[in-house]
Backbone as XML, in Angstrom:
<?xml version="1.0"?>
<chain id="A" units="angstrom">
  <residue number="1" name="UNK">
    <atom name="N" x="12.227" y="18.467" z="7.249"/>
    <atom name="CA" x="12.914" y="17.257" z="6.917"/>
    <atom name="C" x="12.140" y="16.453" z="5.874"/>
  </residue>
  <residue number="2" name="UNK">
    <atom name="N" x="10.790" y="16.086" z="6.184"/>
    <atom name="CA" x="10.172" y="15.598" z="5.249"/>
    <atom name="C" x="9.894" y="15.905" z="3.527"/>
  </residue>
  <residue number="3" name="UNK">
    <atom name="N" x="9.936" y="17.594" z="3.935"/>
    <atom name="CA" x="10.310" y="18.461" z="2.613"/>
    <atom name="C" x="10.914" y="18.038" z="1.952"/>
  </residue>
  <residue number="4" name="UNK">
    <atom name="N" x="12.497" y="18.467" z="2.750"/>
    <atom name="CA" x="13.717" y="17.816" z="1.882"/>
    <atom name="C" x="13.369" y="16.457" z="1.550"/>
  </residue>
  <residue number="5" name="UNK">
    <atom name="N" x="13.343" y="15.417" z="2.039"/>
    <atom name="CA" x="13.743" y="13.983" z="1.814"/>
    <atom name="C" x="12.576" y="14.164" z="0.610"/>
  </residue>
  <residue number="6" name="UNK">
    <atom name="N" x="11.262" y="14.820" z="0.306"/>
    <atom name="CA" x="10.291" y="14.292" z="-0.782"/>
    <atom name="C" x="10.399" y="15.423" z="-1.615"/>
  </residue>
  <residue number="7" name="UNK">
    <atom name="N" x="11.314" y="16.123" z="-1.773"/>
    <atom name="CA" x="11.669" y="17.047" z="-2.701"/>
    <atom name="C" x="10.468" y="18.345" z="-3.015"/>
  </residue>
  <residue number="8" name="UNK">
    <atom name="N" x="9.515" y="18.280" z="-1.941"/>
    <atom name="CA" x="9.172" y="19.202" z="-2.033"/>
    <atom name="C" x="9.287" y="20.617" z="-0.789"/>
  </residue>
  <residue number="9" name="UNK">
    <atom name="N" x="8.574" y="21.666" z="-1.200"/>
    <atom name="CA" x="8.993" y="22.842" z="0.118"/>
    <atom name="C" x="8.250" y="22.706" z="1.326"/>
  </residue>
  <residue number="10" name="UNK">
    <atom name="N" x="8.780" y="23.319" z="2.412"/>
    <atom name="CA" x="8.300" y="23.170" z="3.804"/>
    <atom name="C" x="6.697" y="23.404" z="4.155"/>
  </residue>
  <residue number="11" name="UNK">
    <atom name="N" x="6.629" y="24.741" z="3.071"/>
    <atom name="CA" x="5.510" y="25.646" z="3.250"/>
    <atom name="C" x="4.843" y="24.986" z="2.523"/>
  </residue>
  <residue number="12" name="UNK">
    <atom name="N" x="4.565" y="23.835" z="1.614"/>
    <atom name="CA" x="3.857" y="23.247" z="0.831"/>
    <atom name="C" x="3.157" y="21.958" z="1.732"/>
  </residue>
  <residue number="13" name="UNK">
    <atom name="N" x="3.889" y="21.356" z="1.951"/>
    <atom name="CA" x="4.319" y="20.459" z="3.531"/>
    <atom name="C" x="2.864" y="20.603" z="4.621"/>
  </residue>
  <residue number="14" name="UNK">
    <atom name="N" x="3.252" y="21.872" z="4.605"/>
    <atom name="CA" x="2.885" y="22.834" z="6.081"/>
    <atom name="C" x="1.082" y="22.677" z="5.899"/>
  </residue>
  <residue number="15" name="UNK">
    <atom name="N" x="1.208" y="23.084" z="4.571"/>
    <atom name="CA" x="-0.414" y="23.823" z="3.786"/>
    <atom name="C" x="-1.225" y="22.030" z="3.427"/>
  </residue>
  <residue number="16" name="UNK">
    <atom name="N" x="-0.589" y="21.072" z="3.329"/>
    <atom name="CA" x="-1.330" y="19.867" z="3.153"/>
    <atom name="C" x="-1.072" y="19.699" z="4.694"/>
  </residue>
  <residue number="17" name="UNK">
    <atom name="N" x="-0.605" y="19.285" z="6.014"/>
    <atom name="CA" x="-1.215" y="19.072" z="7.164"/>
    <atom name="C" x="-2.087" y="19.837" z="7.455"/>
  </residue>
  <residue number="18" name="UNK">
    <atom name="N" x="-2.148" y="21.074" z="7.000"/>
    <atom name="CA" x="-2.970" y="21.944" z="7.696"/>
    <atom name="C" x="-4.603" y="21.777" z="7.181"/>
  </residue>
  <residue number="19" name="UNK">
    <atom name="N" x="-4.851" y="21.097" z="5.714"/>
    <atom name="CA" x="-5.828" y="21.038" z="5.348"/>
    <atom name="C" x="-6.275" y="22.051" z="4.292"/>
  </residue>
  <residue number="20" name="UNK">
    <atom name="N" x="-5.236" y="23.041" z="3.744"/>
    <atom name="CA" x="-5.374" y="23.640" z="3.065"/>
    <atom name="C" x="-5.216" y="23.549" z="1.631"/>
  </residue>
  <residue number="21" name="UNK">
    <atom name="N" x="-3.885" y="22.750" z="1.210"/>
    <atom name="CA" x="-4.732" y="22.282" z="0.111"/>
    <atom name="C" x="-4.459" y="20.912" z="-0.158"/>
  </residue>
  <residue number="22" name="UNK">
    <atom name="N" x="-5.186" y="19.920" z="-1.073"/>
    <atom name="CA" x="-5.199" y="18.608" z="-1.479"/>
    <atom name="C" x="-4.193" y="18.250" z="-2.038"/>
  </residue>
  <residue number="23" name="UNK">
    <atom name="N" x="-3.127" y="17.088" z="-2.204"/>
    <atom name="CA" x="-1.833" y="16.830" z="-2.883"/>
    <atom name="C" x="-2.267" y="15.720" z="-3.707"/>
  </residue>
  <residue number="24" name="UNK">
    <atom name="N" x="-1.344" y="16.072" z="-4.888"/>
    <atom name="CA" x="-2.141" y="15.414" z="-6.111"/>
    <atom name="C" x="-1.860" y="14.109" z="-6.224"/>
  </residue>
  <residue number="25" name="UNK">
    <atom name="N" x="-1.682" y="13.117" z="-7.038"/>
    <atom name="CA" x="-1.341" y="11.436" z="-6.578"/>
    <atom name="C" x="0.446" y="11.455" z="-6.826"/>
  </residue>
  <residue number="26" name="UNK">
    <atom name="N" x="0.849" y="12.959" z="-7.606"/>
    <atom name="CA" x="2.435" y="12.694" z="-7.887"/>
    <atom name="C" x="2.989" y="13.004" z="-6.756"/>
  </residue>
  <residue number="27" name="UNK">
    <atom name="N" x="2.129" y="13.866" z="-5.839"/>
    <atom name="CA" x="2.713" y="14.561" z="-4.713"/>
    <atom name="C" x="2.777" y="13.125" z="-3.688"/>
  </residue>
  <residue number="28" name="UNK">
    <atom name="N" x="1.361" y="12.270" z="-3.807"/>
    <atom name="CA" x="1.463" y="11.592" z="-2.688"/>
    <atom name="C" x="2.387" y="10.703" z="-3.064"/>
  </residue>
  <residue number="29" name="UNK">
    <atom name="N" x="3.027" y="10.201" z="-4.252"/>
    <atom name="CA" x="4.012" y="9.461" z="-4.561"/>
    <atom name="C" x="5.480" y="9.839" z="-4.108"/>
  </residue>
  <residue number="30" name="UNK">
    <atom name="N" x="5.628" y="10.880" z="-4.210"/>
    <atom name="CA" x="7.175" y="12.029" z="-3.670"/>
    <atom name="C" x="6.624" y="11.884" z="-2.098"/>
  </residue>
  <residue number="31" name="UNK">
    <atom name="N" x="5.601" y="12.242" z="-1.573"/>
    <atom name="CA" x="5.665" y="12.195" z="0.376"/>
    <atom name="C" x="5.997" y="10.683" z="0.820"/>
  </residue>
  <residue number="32" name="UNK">
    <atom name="N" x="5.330" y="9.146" z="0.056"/>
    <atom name="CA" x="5.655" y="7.979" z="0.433"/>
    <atom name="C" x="6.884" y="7.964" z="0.138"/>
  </residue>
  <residue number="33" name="UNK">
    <atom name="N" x="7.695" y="8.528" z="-0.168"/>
    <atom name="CA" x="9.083" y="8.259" z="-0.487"/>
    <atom name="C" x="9.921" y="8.951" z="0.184"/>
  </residue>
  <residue number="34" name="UNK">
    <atom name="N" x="9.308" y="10.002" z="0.403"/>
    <atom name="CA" x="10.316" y="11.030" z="1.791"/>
    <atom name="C" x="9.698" y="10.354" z="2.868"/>
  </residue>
  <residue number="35" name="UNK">
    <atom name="N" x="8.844" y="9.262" z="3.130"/>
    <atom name="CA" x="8.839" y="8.359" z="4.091"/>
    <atom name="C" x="9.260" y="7.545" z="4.473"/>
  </residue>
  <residue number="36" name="UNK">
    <atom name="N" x="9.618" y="6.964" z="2.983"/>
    <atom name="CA" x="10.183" y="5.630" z="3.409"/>
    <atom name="C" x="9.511" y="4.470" z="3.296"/>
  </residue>
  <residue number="37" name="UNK">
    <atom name="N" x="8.060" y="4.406" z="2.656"/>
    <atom name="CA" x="6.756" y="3.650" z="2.854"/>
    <atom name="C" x="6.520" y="3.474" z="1.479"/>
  </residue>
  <residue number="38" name="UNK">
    <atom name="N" x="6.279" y="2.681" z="0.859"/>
    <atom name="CA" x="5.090" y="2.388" z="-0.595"/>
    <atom name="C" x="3.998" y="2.988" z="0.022"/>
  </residue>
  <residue number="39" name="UNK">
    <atom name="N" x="3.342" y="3.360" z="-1.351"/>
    <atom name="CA" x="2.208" y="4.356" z="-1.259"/>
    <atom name="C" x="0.632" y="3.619" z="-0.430"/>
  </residue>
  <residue number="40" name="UNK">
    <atom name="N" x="1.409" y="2.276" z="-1.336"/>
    <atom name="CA" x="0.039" y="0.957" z="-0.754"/>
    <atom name="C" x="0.089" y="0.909" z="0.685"/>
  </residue>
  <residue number="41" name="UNK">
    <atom name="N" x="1.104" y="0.686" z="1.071"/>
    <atom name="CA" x="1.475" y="0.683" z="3.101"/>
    <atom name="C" x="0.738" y="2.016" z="3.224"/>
  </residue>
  <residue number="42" name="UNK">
    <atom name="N" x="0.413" y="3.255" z="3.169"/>
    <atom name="CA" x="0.350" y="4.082" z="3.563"/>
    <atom name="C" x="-1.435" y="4.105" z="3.404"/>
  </residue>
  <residue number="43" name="UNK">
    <atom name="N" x="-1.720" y="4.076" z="2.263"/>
    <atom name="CA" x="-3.407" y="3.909" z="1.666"/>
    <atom name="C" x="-3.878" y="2.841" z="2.787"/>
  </residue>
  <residue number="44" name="UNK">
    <atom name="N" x="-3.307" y="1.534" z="2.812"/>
    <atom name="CA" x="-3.913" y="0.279" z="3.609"/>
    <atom name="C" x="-4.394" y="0.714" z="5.042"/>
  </residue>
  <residue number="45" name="UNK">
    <atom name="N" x="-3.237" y="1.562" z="5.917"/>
    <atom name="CA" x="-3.186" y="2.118" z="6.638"/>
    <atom name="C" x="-4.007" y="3.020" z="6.966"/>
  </residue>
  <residue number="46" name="UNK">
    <atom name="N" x="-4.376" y="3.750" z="6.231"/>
    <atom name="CA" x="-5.238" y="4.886" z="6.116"/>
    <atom name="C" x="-6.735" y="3.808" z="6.165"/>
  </residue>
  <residue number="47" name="UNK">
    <atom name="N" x="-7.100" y="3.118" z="5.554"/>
    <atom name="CA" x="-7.734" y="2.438" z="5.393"/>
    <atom name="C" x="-8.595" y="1.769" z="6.759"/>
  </residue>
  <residue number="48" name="UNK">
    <atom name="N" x="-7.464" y="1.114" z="7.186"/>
    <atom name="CA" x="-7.721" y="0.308" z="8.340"/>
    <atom name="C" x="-8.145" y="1.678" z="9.479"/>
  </residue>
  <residue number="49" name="UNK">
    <atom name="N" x="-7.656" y="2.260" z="9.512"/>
    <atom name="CA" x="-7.837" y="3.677" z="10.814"/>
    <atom name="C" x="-8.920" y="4.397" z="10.500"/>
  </residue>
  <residue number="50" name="UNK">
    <atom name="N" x="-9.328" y="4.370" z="8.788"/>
    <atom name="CA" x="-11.106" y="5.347" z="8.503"/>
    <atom name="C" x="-12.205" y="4.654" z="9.261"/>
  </residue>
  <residue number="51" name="UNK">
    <atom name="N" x="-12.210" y="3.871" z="9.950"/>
    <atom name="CA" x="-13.314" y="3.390" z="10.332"/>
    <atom name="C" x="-13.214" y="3.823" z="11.606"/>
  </residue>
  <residue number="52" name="UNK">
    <atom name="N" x="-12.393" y="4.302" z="12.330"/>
    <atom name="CA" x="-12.605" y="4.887" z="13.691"/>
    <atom name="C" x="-13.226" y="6.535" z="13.416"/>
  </residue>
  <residue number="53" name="UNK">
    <atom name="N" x="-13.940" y="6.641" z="14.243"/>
    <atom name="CA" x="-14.279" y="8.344" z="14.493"/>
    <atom name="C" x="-13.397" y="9.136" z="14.158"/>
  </residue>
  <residue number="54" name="UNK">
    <atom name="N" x="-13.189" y="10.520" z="13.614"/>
    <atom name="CA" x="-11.979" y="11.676" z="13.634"/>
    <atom name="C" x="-12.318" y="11.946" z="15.100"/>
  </residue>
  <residue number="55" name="UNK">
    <atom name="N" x="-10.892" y="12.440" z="15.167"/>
    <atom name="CA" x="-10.535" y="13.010" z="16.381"/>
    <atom name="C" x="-10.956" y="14.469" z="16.556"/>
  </residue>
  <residue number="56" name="UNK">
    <atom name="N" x="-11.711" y="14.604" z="17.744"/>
    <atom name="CA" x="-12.496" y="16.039" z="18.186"/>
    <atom name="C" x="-11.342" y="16.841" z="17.818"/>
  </residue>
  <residue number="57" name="UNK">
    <atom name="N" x="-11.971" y="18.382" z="16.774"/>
    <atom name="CA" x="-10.994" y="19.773" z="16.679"/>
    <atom name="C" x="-11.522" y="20.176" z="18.289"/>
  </residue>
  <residue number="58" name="UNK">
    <atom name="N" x="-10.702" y="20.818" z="18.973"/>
    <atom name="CA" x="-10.559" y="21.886" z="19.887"/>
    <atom name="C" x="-10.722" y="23.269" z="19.319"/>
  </residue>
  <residue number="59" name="UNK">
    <atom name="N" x="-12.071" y="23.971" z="19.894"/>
    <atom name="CA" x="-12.083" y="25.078" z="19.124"/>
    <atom name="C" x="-11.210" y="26.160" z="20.144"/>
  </residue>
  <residue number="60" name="UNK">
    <atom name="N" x="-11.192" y="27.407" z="19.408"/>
    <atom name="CA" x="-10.445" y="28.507" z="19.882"/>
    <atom name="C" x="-11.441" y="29.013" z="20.729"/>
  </residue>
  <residue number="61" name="UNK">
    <atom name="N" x="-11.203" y="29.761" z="21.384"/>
    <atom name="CA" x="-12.192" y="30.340" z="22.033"/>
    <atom name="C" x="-12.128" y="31.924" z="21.941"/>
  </residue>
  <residue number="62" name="UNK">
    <atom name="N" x="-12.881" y="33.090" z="21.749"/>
    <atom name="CA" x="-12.635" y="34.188" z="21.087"/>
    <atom name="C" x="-12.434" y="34.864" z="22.429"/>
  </residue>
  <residue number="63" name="UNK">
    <atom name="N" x="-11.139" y="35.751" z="22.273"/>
    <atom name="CA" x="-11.071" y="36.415" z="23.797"/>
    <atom name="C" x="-11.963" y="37.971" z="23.620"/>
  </residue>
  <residue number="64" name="UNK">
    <atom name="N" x="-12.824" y="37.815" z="24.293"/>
    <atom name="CA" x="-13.179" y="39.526" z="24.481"/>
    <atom name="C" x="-12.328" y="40.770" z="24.589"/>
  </residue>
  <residue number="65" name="UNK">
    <atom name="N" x="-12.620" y="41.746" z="24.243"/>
    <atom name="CA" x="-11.793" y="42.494" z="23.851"/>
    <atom name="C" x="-12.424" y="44.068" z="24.720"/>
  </residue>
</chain>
């Protein structure tokens, strides 16, 4: 959904939550807009929440084989 509404593809989408790759400032301009948000609401935001800790990854755990 977000795809569609910011005109870009799912799998593109997919690969910036995932951390794979970085979206450029045109991209982040097209995602605030398949949001619904100015880019500034979104940065401020971001802003105000960097000062808390990241949230613990859960690692995998390797199953023996």
């Amino acid at each position: 959904m977000l795809g569609y509404r910011s005109g870009l593809h799912r799998n593109y989408i997919g690969a910036i939550e995932r951390g794979e790759i970085n979206p450029t400032f045109r991209v982040l301009i097209k995602l605030s807009d398949g949001l619904g948000f100015e880019l500034s609401e979104i940065m401020a935001l971001w802003e105000e929440r960097s000062s808390d800790p990241p949230p613990r990854r859960r690692r995998r755990r390797r199953r023996a084989d």
